[in-house]
C-alpha positions as CSV (number, residue, x, y, z in Angstrom):
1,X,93.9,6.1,88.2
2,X,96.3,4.0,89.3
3,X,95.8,0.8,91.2
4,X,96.5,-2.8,91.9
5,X,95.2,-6.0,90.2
6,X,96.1,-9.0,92.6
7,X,95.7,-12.6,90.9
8,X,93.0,-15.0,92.8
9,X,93.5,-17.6,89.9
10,X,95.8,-18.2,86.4
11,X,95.2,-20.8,83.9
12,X,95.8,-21.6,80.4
13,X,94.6,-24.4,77.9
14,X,94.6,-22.1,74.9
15,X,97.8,-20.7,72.7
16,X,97.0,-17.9,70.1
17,X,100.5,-17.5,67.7
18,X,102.2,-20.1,70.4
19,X,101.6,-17.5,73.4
20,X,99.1,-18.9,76.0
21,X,95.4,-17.2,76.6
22,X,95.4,-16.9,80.3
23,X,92.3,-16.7,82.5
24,X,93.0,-14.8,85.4
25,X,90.8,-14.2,88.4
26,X,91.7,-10.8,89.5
27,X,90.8,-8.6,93.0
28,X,91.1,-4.7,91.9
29,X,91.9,-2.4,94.4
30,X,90.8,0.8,93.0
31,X,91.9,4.0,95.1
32,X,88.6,5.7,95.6
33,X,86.6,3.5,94.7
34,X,87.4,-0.4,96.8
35,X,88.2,-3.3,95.6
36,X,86.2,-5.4,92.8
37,X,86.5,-8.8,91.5
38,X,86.8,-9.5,88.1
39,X,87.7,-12.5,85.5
40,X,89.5,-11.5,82.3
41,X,91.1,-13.3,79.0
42,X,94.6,-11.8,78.6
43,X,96.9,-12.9,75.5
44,X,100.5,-12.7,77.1
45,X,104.1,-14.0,76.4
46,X,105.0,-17.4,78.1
47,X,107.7,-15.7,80.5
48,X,104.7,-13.0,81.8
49,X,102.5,-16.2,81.9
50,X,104.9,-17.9,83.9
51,X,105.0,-15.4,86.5
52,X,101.4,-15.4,86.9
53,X,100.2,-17.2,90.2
54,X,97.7,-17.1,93.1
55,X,99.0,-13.9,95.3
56,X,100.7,-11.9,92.4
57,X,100.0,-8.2,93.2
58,X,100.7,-6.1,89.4
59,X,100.5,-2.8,89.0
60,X,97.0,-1.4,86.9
61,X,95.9,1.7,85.1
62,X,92.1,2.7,85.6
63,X,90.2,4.9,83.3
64,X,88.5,7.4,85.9
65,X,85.4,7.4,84.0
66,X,84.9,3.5,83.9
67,X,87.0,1.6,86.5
68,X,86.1,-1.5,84.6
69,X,87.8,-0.7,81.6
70,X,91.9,-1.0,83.1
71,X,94.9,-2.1,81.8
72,X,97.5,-4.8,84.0
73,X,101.5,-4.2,83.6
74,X,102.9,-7.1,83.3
């Protein structure tokens, strides 16, 4: 399913092979289902962490059978 993950908050204190661990606060909006907060760990490279801020909306991909399991395009 196809969806939107829109970022409440973005931090990182942690690097893993010099690319930062974020923690983002995400709001889902799943079509068919509503929206859902969530927090998640995410390693990324420093330009996509860079673009992550408060009010972000990115693009997501929702497996039908467990809307929790999704993955964010960066």
């Amino acid at each position: 399913i196809k969806g939107t993950a829109t970022v409440r908050e973005a931090g990182s204190h942690v690097t893993v092979n010099d690319m930062p661990l974020m923690s983002l606060k995400l709001e889902l909006d799943i079509p068919g289902v509503g929206t859902q907060q969530v927090s998640r760990r995410e390693v990324m490279p420093v330009f996509t962490a860079n673009r992550m801020a408060p009010g972000l909306v990115l693009p997501a991909h929702f497996n039908p059978r467990d809307p929790a399991d999704f993955i964010l395009v960066w």
